[in-house]
C-alpha positions as CSV (number, residue, x, y, z in Angstrom):
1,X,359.3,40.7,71.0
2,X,362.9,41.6,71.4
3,X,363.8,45.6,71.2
4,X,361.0,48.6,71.4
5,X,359.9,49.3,68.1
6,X,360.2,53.2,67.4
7,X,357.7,55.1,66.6
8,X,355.9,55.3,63.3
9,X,356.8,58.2,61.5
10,X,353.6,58.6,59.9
11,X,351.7,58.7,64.2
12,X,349.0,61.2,65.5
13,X,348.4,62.0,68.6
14,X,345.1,60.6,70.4
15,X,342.6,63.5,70.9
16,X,341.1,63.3,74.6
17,X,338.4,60.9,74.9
18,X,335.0,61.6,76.6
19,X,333.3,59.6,79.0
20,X,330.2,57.5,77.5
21,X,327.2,57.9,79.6
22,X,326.9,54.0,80.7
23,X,330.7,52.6,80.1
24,X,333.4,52.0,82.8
25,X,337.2,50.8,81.5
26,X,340.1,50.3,82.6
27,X,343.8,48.1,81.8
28,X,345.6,46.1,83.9
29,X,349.1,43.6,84.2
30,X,348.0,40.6,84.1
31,X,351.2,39.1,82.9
32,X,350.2,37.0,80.1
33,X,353.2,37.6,77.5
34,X,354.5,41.0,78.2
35,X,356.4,42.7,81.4
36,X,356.2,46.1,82.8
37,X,353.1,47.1,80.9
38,X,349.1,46.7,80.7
39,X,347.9,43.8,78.8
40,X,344.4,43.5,79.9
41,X,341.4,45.4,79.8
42,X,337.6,45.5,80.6
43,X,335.3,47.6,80.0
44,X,331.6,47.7,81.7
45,X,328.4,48.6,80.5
46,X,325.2,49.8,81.9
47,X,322.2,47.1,81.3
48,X,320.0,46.7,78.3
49,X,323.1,47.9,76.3
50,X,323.1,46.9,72.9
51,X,325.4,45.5,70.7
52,X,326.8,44.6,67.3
53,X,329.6,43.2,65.7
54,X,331.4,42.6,62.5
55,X,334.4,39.6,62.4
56,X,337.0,38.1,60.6
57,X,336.1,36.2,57.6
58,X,339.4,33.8,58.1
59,X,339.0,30.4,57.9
60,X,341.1,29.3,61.2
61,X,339.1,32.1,63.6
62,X,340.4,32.3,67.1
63,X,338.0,31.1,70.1
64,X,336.9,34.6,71.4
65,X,335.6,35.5,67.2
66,X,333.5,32.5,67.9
67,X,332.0,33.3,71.3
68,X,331.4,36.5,70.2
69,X,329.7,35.6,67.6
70,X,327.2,33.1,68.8
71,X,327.2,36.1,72.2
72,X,325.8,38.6,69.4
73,X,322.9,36.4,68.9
74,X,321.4,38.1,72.4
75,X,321.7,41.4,71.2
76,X,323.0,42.5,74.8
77,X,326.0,43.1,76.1
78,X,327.7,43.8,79.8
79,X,331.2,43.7,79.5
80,X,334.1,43.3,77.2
81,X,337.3,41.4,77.9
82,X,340.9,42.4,76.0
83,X,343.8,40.9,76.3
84,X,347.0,41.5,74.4
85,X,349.7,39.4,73.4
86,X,348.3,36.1,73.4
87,X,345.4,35.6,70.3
88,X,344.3,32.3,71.6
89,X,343.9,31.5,68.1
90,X,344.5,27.6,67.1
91,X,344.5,26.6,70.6
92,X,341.6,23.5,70.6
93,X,339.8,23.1,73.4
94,X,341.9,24.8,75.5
95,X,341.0,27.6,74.0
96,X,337.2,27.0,74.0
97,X,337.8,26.7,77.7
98,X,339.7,29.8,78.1
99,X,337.1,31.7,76.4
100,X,334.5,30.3,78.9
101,X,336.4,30.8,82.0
102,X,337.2,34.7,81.1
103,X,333.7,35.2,80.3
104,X,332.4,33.0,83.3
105,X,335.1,35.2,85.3
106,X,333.7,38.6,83.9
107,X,329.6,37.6,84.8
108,X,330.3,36.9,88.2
109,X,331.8,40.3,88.9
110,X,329.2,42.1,86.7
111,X,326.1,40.0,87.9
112,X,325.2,39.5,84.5
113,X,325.3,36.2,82.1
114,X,328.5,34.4,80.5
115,X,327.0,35.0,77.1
116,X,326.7,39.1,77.7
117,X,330.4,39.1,78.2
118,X,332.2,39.3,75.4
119,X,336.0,38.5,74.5
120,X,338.4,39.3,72.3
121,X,342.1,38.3,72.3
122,X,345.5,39.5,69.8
123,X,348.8,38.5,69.5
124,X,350.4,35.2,69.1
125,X,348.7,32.3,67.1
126,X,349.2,28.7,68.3
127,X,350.1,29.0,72.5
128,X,347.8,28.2,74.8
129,X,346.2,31.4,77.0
130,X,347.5,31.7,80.1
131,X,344.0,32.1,81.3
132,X,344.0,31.9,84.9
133,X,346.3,34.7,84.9
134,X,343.7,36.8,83.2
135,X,341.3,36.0,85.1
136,X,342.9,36.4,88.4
137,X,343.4,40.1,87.4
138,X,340.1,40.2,86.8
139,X,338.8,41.5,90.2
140,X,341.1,43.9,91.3
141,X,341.1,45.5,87.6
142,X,337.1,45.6,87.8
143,X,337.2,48.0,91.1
144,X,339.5,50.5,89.3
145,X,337.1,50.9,86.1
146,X,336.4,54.9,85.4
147,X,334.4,56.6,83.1
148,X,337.5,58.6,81.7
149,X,339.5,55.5,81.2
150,X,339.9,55.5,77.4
151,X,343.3,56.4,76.6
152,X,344.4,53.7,79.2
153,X,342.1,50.8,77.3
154,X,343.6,52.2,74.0
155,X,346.8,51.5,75.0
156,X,346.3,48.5,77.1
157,X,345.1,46.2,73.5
158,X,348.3,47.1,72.0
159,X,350.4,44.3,70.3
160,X,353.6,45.8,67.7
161,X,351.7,49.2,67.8
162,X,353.9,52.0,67.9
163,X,350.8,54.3,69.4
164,X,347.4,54.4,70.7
165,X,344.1,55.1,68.6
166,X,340.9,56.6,69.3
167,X,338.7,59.1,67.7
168,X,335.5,60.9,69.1
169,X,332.4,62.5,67.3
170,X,328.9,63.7,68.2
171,X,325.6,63.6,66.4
172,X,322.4,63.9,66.7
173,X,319.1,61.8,67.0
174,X,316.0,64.2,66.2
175,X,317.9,67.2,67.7
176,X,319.4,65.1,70.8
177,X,323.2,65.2,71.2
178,X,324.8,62.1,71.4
179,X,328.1,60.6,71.9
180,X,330.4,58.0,70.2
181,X,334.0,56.7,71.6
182,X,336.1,54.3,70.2
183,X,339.4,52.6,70.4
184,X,341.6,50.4,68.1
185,X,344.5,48.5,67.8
186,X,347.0,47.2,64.4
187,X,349.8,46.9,63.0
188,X,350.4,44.4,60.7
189,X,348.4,41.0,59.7
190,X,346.2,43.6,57.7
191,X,344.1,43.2,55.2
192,X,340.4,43.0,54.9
193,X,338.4,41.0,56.3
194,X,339.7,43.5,58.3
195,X,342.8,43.2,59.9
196,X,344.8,42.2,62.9
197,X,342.4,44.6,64.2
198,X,340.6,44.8,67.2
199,X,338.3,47.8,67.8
200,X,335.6,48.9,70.1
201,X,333.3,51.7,70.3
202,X,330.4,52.6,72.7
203,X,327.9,55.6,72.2
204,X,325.4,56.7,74.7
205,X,322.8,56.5,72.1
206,X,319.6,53.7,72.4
207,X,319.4,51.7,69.1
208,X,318.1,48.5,68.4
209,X,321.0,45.9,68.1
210,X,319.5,45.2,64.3
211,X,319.5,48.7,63.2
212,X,323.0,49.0,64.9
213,X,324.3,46.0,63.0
214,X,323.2,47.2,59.6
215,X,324.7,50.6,59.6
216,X,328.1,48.8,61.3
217,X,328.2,46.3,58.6
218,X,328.1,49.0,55.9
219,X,330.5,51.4,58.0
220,X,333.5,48.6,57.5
221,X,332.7,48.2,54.4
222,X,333.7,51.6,53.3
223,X,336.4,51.7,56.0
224,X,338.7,48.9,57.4
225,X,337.4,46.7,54.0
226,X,339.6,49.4,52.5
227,X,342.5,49.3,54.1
228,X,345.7,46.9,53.9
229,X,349.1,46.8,55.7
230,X,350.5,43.3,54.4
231,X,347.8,41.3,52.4
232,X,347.2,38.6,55.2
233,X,344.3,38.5,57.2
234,X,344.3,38.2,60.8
235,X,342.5,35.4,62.6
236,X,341.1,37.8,65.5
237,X,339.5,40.8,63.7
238,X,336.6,41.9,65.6
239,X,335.1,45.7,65.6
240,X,332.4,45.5,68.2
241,X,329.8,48.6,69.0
242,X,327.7,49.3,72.5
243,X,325.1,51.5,72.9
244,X,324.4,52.5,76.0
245,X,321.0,54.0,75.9
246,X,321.6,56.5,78.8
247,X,321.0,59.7,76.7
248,X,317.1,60.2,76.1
249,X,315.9,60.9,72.5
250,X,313.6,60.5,70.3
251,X,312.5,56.4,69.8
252,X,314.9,54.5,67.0
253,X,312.7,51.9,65.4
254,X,314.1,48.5,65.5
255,X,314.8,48.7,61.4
256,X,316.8,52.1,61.8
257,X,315.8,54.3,59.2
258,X,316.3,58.0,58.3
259,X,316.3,59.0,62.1
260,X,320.0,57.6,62.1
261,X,321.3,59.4,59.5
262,X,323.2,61.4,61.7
263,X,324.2,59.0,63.8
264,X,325.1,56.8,60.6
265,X,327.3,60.0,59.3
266,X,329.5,60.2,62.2
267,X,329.8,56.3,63.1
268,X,331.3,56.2,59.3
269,X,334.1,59.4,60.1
270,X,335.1,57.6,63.5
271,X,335.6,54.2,61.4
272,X,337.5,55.7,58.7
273,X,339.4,57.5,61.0
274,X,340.5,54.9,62.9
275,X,340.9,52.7,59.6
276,X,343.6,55.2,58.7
277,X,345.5,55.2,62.0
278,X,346.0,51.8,61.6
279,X,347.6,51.9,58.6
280,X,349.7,55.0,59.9
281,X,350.7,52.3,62.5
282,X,351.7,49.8,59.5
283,X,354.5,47.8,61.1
284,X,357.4,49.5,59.3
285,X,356.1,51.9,57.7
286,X,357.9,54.9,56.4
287,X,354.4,55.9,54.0
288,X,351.2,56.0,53.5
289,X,349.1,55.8,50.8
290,X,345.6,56.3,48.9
291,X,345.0,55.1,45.6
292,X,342.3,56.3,43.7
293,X,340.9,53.8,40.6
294,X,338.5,55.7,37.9
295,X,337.2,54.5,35.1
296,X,336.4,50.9,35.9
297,X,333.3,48.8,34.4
298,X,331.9,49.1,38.0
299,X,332.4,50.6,41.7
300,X,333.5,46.5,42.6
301,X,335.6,46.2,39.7
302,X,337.4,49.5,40.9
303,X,337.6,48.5,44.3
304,X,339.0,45.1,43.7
305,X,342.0,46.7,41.4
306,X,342.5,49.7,43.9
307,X,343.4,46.6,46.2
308,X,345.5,44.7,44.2
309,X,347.7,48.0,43.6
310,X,347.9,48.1,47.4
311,X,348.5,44.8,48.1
312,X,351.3,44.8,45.4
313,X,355.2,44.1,46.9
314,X,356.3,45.7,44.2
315,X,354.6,48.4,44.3
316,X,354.9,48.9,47.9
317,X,358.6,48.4,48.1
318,X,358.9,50.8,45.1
319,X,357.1,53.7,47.2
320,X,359.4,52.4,50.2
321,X,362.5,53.0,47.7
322,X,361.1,56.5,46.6
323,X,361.0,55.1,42.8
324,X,358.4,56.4,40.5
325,X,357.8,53.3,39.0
326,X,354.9,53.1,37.0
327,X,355.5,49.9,35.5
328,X,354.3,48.1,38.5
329,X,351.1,50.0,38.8
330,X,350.6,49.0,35.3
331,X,351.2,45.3,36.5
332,X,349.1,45.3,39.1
333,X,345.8,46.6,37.4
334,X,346.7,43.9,34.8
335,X,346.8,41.0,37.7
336,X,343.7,41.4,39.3
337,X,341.8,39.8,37.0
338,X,339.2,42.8,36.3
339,X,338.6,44.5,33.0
340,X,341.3,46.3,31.9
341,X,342.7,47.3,28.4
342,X,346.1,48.3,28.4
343,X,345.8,50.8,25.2
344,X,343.6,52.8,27.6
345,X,344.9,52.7,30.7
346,X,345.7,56.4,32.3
347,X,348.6,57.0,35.7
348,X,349.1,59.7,38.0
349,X,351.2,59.7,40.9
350,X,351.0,63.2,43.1
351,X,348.6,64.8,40.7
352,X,351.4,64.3,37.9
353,X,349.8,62.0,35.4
354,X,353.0,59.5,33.7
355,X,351.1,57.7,31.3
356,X,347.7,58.4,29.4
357,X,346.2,56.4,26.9
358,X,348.4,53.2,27.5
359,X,351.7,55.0,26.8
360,X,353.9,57.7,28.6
361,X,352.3,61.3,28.3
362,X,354.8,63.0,25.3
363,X,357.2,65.1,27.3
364,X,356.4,64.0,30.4
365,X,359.3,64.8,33.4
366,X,359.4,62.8,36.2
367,X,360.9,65.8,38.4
368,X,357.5,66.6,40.4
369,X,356.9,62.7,40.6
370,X,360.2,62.1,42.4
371,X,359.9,65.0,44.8
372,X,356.3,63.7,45.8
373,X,357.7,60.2,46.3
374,X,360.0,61.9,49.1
375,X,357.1,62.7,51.3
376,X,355.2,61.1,53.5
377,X,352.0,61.4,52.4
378,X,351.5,59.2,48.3
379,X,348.7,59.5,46.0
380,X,348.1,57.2,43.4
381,X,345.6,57.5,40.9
382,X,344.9,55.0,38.0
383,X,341.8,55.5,35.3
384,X,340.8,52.5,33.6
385,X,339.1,54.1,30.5
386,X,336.3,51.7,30.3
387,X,333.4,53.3,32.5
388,X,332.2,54.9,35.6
389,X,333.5,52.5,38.0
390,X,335.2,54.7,41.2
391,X,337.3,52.8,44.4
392,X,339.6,53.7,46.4
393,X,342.2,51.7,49.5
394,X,344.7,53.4,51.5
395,X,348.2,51.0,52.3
396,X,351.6,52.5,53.6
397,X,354.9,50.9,52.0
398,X,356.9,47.6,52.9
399,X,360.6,48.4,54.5
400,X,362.7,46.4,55.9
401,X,361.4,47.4,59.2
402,X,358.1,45.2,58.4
403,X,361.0,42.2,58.2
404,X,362.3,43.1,61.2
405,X,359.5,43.4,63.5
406,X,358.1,40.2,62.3
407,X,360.8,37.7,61.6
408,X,361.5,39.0,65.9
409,X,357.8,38.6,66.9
410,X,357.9,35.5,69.3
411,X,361.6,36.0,70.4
């Protein structure tokens, strides 16, 4: 991509990132579309780790979505394999191949199977991966792994990020400390199911790969299933947790259960967090945004229109102009196709509520509306008037930046 792209406006710095008992990472140059920076990384885990995984639910999935999902199967995992700027996404065999060579690469360094290798890959759809490239880096990359080599993998799966994520948090398993770590990377292409997103996160805990999977599943749901950048979703999503096992506690049954709760409590904050740094990283944007939807027939009903708000052009490129529009709010509860009656439909924008009742609020001024559209930080809130129903997404606006950096991606 021609130029640097500055950075977001809306960016927070990565907070130091412990070592996992059990994981070794690192980045590399590997060359495979970008110069003078790290573009591929690994990262090694002790045996009988455990694993799940949650994917894209696009149609036209890249090849690593589909090794790692038929890898997830085992419930075990020894490595993972990231490269940026190449998704080997629509690639045919090729990219079947490319897949199995990195993986086949990986296993013989780690002594472990192809299958508990995993892959993931981001960046340009439809050119062939350069894999022998990748794989030749593989060896001298794998001697340099360290336990404290977070921030390096976080910025190593970058694509049109404008700045590294990660996020950190501790619970506890029947009064044993444990760990969890994780990185992520994106920028644009995002919208659930779940976004140009790539994200990875290791704990030290031991849990069952079945009882991991369930709380994962649930923890996207209420996270990066909230979140949208541009409405299109990327081919190569792919959040992907290890668990080590090296911390000793109390035994987790294979089902999970209330001995997680903890554990399920602070695996939620790390994915929220993270959910919200990448849409601080929105390519372009200038603001971000949480809209909150009251008031709905149910919690999906409210969910589903909190989306449509946020996936609105209008709307974003009204919050992008600074204009306290509520029209387009109104237009987008009334296009996405959920219950809505415009005679009781309610607005607030910064607390300041415009319209109540399907009309504007009787001596309403738009002064304290306009000088919250000047920040950085937006609130939207929207009441339905027809039951209990609560949801809420978070988006940033659309600027011309977002043109910019993708109308230059390939050049």
């Amino acid at each position: 991509m021609a130029g640097k792209i500055p950075l977001s406006p809306l960016a927070i710095e990565m907070p130091a990132l412990p070592p996992i008992a059990g994981v070794t990472l690192g980045s590399a140059e590997a060359g495979i579309r970008y110069k003078g920076r790290t573009d591929l990384t690994l990262m090694e885990f002790a045996p009988g780790t455990t694993v799940a995984g949650v994917f894209t639910r696009n149609k036209c999935p890249g090849a690593p979505i589909d090794w790692c999902r038929s890898s997830l199967k085992g419930g075990k995992a020894r490595a993972m394999v990231i490269n940026a700027g190449n998704a080997n996404v629509f690639t045919g065999q090729a990219g079947r191949d490319a897949v199995a060579a990195t993986a086949q690469a990986a296993a013989e360094l780690l002594g472990c199977k192809p299958k508990e290798v995993f892959v993931a890959s981001t960046g340009v759809i439809g050119e062939v991966l350069p894999h022998e490239k990748l794989t030749k880096a593989l060896p001298g990359l794998h001697k340099k792994l360290e336990a404290d080599g977070w921030a390096d993998a976080a910025r190593g799966i970058m694509t049109t990020d404008t700045f590294p994520k990660g996020c950190t948090r501790t619970a506890e398993i029947n009064g044993t400390t444990v760990t969890i770590t994780g990185i992520a990377k994106g920028s644009g292409m995002v919208a659930p199911d779940m976004a140009t997103m790539l994200c990875f996160i290791a704990t030290d805990a031991k849990i069952p790969a079945a009882a991991l999977q369930a709380i994962l599943k649930k923890g996207v749901d209420a996270s990066f299933n909230r979140t949208t950048v541009d409405s299109d979703t990327s081919t190569s999503d792919t959040v992907l947790v290890f668990a080590t096992g090296q911390v000793k506690h109390s035994r987790v049954p294979a089902e999970g259960g209330p001995i997680l709760k903890d554990f399920t409590r602070a695996l939620n904050e790390l994915l929220l967090d993270l959910a919200l740094q990448v849409v601080r990283d929105g390519e372009g944007a200038q603001k971000f945004v949480r809209i909150d939807v009251t008031g709905a027939t149910t919690n999906r009903s409210a969910q589903k229109i909190a989306m449509a708000i946020a996936n609105s052009p209008l709307v974003k490129t009204a919050i992008a102009g600074e204009d306290a529009n509520w029209g387009r709010i109104v237009m987008a509860v009334g296009k996405s196709g959920e219950p809505a009656e415009r005679d009781l439909l309610s607005i607030a924008v910064g607390g300041t509520w415009m319209a109540r009742n399907g009309g504007v609020v009787p001596g309403y001024d738009e002064t304290p509306v306009v000088a919250h559209m000047k920040g950085r930080e937006i609130e939207i809130t929207v009441d339905i008037g027809l039951g209990k129903g609560k949801g809420r997404a978070w988006t940033c606006d659309l600027t011309h930046g977002y043109i910019d950096i993708n109308g230059s991606y390939r050049s």
